[in-house]
N, C-alpha and C positions, 0 to 999 in steps of 0.2 A: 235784602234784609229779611230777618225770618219775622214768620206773623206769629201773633199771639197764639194762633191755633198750633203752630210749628214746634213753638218755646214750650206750651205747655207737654207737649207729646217727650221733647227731649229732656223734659226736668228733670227725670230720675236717671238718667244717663249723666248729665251735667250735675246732679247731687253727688252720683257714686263717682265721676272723675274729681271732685273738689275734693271731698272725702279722700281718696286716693294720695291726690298732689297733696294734703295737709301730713298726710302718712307719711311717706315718701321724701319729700324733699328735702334737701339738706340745709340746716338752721343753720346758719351763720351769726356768728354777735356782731352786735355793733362794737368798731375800732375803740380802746383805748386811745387816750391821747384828750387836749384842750378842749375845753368846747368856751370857752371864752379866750379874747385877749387884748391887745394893743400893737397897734404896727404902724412905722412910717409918716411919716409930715407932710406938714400941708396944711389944708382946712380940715376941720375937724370932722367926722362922719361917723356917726352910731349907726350900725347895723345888725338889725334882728334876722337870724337865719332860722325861721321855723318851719317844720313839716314830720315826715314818716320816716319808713327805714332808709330809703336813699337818703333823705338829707343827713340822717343820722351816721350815714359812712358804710354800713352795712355793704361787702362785698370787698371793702378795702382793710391793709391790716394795720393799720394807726391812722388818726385822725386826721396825719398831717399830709396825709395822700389821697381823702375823702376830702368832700366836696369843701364843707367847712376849713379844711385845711390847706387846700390848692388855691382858694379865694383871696386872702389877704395880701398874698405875695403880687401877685395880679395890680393891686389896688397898692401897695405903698406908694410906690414914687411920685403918687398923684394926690393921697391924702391921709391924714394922721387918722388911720381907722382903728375903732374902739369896734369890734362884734361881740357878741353872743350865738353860741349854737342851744337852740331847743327845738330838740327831734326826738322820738322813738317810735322805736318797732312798731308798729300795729296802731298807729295814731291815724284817727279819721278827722274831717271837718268839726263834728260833735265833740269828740275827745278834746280838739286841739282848745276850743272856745271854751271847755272846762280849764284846761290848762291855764290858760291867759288871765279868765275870773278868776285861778286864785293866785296868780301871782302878785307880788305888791307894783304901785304904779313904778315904771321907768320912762323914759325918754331914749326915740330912736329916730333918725332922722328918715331912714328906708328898713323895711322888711323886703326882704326875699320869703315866696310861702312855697313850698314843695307839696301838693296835697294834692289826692283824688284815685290812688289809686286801691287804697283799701276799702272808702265810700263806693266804689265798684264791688268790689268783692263780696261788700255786704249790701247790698244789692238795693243802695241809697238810691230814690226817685229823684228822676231829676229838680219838680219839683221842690222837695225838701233841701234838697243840695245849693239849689239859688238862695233857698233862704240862708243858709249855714252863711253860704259866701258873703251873703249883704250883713250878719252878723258879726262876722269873722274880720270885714274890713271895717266896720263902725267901732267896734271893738281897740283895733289898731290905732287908727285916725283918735279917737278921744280918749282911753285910757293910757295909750303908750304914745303918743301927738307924733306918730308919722305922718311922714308926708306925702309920701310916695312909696306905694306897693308893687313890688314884683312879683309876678303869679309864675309860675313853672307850667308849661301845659303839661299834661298827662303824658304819658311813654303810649307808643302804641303797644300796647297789650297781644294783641294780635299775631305778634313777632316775639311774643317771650318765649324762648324755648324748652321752657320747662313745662307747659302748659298744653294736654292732650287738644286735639280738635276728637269735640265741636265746643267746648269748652272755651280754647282759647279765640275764636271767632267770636262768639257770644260777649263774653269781657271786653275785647278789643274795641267791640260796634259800642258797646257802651262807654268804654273809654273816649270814644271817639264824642259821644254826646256831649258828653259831661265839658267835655275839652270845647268841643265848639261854643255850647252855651259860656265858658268861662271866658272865651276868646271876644265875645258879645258882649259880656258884661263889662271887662276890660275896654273895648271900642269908645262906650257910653261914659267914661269917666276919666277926667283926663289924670286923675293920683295913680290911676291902673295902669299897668304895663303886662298885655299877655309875651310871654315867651316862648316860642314853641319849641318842643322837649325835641330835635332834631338831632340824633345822636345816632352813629352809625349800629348798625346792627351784627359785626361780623364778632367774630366768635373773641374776639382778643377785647372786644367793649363791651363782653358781657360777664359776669361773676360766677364763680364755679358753681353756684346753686342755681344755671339758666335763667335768675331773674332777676337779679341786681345789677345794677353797673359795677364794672372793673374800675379799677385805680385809671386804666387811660381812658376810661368814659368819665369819669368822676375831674379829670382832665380839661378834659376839651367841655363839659357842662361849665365848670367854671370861667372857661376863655369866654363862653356865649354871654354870662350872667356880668361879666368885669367889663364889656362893653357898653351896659346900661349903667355903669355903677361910676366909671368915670366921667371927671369934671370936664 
């Protein structure tokens, strides 16, 4: 683990490769296609699918191949599912709980939440990040009366390939924080359910921009997520 004295020496190295990678990398949009729908019978089951660019599809070329769109088919035969997709690019923990306050009240029975890996980026203390999360699910539970939260853990960062060292070391360790505390706070509450982001890392599960997930990672995330979602 590098020490305070280590991180401050490589800030201007790690400023000028962020800098860099912001220049450089290639934008992909997020997929056209649904971001709401209805599918299949059963019990009845509202689901909120909220978070950042992965949840938002980013890296796939229609919705129906991103994460939101590989979900539903998973879950008919088991329940008459009503979702919503709200995601975008560049959403943090702060961002999303602005999101939420102004939407009007709904009813969902589960959220799915995909977050943490831009509150990295901008270099969110862990402290402040616990709070976001204890906001984030009080938020849920009484404006929108879920019942049960799916947390997404963080990606390891560390393994993005788009991302120079020492650069991508640094992001990763913190990824890595933010994820364990998320995984602790999950433990402590039984409406929580940590997920851990366990996705292969070879080059066919990653987006052509080295840091999104491909359509067959966006794949096999949704087989992980339709294990906890069925009755």
């Amino acid at each position: 683990m590098l020490s305070l004295a280590a991180k401050l020496a490589l800030s201007p190295l790690l400023a000028a490769q962020a800098l860099y990678v912001m220049r450089t990398a290639q934008l992909l949009p997020e997929p056209e296609g649904p971001r709401s729908g209805t599918a299949g019978s059963g019990p009845k089951h509202r689901l909120l699918i909220l978070g950042d660019s992965s949840v938002a599809g980013v890296g796939a070329s229609h919705q129906s191949q991103a994460l939101s769109g590989q979900l539903p088919p998973l879950l008919v035969p088991h329940l008459a599912l009503e979702w919503q997709l709200i995601a975008r690019t560049g959403a943090t923990s702060k961002s999303t709980l602005r999101t939420l306050e102004n939407l009007p009240e709904q009813r969902f029975d589960t959220a799915f939440v995909g977050l943490g890996v831009n509150d990295v980026t901008r270099l969110t203390s862990p402290s402040t990040w616990l709070k976001q999360q204890h906001a984030l699910h009080a938020l849920l539970h009484g404006k929108f009366g879920v019942k049960r939260i799916l947390r997404s853990g963080l990606p390891p960062m560390h393994r993005f390939p788009l991302l120079p060292q020492p650069l991508r070391y640094v992001l990763g360790r913190d990824a890595k924080r933010l994820d364990t505390l998320l995984a602790k706070l999950c433990a402590a509450d039984s409406a929580l359910i940590h997920i851990p982001l366990n996705l292969p890392f070879e080059p066919r599960y990653v987006a052509a921009d080295g840091y999104h997930p491909s359509e067959a990672a966006y794949a096999k995330w949704a087989q992980i997520i339709a294990q906890h979602l069925r009755p």
